[in-house]
C-alpha positions in Angstrom: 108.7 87.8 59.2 109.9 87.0 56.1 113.5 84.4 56.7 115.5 86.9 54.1 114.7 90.2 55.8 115.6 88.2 59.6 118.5 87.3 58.0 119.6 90.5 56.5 118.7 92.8 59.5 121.1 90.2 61.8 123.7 89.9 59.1 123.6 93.3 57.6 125.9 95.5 60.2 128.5 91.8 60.3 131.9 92.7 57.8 132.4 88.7 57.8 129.2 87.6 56.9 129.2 89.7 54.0 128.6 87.3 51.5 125.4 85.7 53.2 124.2 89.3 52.9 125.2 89.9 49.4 123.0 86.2 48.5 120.7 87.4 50.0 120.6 90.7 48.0 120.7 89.0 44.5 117.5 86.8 45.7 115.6 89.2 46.7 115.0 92.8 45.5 112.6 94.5 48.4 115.7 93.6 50.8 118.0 94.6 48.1 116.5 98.3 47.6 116.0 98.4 51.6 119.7 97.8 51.9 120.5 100.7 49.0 118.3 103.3 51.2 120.2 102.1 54.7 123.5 102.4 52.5 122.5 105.8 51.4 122.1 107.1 55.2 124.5 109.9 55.9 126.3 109.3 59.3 124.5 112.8 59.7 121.3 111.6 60.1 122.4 108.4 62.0 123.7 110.7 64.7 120.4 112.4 64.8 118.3 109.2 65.0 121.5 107.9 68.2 120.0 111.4 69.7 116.7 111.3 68.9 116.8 107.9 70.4 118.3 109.0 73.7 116.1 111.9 74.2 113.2 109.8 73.7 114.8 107.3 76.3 115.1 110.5 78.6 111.5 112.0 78.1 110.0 108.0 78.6 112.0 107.8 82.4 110.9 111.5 83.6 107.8 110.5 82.3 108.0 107.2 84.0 109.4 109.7 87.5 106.9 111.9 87.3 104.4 109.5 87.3 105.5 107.2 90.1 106.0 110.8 92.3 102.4 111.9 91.2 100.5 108.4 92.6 103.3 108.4 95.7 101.8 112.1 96.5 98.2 111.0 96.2 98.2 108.0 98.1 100.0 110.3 100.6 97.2 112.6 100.3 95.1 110.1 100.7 96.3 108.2 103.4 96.5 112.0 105.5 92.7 112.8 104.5 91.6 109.6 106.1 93.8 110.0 109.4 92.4 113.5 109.7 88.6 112.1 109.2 89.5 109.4 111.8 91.1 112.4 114.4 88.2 114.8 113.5 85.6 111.7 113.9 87.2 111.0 117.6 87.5 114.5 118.4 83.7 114.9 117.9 82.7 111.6 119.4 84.9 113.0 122.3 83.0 115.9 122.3 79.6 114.3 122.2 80.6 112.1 125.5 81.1 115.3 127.1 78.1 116.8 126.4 76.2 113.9 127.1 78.0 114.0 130.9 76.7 117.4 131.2 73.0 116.8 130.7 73.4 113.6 133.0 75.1 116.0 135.3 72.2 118.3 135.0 69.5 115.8 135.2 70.9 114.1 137.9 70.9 117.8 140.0 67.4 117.7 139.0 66.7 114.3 140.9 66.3 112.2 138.2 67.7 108.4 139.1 71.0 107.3 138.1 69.4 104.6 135.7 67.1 106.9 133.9 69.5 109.1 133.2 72.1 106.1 131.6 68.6 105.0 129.9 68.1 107.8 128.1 71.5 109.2 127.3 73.0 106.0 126.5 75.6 106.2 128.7 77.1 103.6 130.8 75.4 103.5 134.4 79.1 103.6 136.0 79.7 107.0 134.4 76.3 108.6 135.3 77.1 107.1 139.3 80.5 108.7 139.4 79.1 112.3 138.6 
């Protein structure tokens, strides 16, 4: 950035650096008519740029709200979804354990030994010899 316009923008809104400002004006003409035009403002339109400002501000943190609340409800989501899959994958290996004690119960009323039947059902040879 031109040292003239850093100048000028610090200096401009400053009653008692007015003549550093008004230097600078005479030296350079760019700065000079971008002073007329912020001169020629209304305090109309100042107000409306103070709002404008402020509702942008606004929109930007419910934006910013909404967002964080959005990711917090899908990691939530997502962190339920796997606990159910975990339940849901216990309740059916649960389920399969059972089933598997009812064949051995079944092969073992058939005569089948204790070790054959833990062999082929994969189960622990403790459980099939407490049926």
């Amino acid at each position: 950035m031109h040292p003239g316009w850093a100048a000028f923008l610090c200096c401009c809104a400053d009653k008692g650096k007015r003549e550093l400002v008004n230097a600078i004006l005479e030296h350079e003409e760019a700065i000079a008519m971008a002073g007329e035009t912020m001169l020629a403002f209304t305090e109309q339109e100042i107000e409306w740029h103070r709002n404008e400002s402020k509702l942008k501000y606004e929109l930007d943190r419910r934006d910013l709200i909404a967002e964080v609340r959005e990711k917090t409800w899908a990691e939530a989501a997502e962190k339920t979804r796997k606990q159910t899959r975990a339940e849901t994958w216990s309740e059916a290996n649960e389920k399969a354990y059972r089933d598997k004690l009812e064949s051995a119960r079944k092969l073992k009323a058939r005569g089948l030994s204790d070790e054959d039947i833990a062999d082929s059902l994969s189960l622990p040879l403790k459980a099939v010899k407490t049926l």
